[in-house]
N, C-alpha and C positions, 0 to 999 in steps of 0.2 A: 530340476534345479534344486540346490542345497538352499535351505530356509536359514533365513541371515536373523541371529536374535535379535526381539525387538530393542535389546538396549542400543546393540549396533546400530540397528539403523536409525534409534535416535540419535547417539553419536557422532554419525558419519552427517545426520541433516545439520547439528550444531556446527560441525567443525565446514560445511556448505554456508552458514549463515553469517559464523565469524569471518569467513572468508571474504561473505558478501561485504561486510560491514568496512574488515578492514578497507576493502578495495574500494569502496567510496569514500570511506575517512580520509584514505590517501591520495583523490585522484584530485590534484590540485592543476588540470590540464586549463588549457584557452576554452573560454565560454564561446560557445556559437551560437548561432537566432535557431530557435526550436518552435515549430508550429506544435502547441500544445494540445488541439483540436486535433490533429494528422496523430499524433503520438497516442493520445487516447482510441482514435479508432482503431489502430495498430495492434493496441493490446486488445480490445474489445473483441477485435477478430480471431482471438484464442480460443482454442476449446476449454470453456470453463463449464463449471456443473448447473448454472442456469443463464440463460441469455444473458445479454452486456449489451445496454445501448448507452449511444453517447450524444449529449445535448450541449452544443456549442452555442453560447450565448454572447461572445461578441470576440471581437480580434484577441488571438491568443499567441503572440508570437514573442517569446522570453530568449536574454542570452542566459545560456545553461550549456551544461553537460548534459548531453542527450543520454547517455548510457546508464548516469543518476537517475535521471529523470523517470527515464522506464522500469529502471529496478523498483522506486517508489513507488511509482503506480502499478505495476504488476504485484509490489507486495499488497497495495491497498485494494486492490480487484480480488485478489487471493483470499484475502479476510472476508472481504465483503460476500464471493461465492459459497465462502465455506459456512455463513452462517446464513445465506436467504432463507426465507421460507421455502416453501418445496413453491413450484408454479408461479413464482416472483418473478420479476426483471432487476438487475444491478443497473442501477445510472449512474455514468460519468459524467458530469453535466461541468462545462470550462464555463467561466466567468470572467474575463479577463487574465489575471496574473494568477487566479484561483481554481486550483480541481477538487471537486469534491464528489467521492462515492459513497454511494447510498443503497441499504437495501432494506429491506423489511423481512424482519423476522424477530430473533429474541434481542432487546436490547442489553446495553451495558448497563452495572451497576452505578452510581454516583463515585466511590469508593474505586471498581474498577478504572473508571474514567480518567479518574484523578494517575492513575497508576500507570495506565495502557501505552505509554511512548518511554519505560522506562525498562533499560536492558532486560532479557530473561523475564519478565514478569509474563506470564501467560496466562490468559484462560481454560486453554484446551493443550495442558500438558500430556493430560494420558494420552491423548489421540497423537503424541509426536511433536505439539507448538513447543517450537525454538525460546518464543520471547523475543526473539531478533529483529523479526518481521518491519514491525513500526518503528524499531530505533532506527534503522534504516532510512525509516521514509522522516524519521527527524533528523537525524545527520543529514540527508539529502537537502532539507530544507535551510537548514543553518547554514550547510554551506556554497548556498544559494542567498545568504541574507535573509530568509524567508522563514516560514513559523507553521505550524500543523494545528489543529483543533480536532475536535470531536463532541456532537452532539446529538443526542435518542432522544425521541419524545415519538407518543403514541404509535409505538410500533416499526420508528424508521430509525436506523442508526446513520451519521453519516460524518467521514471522518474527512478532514480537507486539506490541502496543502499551497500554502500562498508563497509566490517568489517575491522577492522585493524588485523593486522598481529600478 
């Protein structure tokens, strides 16, 4: 097979991601009841680079766009594997109107933090990061009514996404 340069193929993931983005900025469709529990195991069941469990901590059933919903969390499951430690678990643990993933490995900066749900801002440009990833899971959230956070402390990073009520 002919080898695609790597600028290509970072190109072609940019213009996969603007793609993503526009098509949730856009999708102004009827909200349906989404079992956020059932969504999360859904994605959990992917093949990712280290286990995904998921810890349902009480009724999780939001009106949403299912198709948002799973882009956000499969982008924030995607982060979360790409940075575990080696022999870690990623948790998706629902809390009501709240998901949040978590893993343990290298934390964010304070600096980063403040930066990370902001278009193109990447940590892991060389490797191919978009930057798109999290603006995603915050457009998802906005328009949802709903809001994102992120917070590392001793070892666990863990980034969340809440619908409004």
């Amino acid at each position: 097979a002919e080898r695609v340069p790597d600028d290509e193929l970072v190109s072609a993931q940019h213009r996969r991601d603007l793609f993503e983005l526009a098509r949730v900025e856009a999708d102004h469709g009827i909200q349906l009841p989404v079992d956020l529990a059932a969504l999360s195991r859904a994605i959990a069941s992917h093949t990712w680079p280290v286990p995904v469990e998921v810890v349902a901590c009480s009724a999780a059933v939001v009106n949403g766009r299912k198709g948002q919903l799973a882009a956000a969390l499969e982008n924030l499951v995607a982060n979360a594997t790409a940075f575990a430690a080696a022999g870690t678990t990623v948790r998706i643990q629902v809390t009501g109107r709240r998901v949040t993933v978590a893993n343990r490995g290298p934390t964010l900066s304070a600096a980063a933090q403040r930066k990370v749900w902001d278009r193109f801002y990447s940590t892991r440009t060389a490797s191919g990061g978009t930057g798109l990833g999290l603006s995603i899971v915050r457009s998802v959230a906005i328009a949802h009514g709903g809001s994102v956070g992120v917070h590392c402390a001793d070892g666990e990073t863990a980034f969340w996404i809440e619908l409004a009520a």
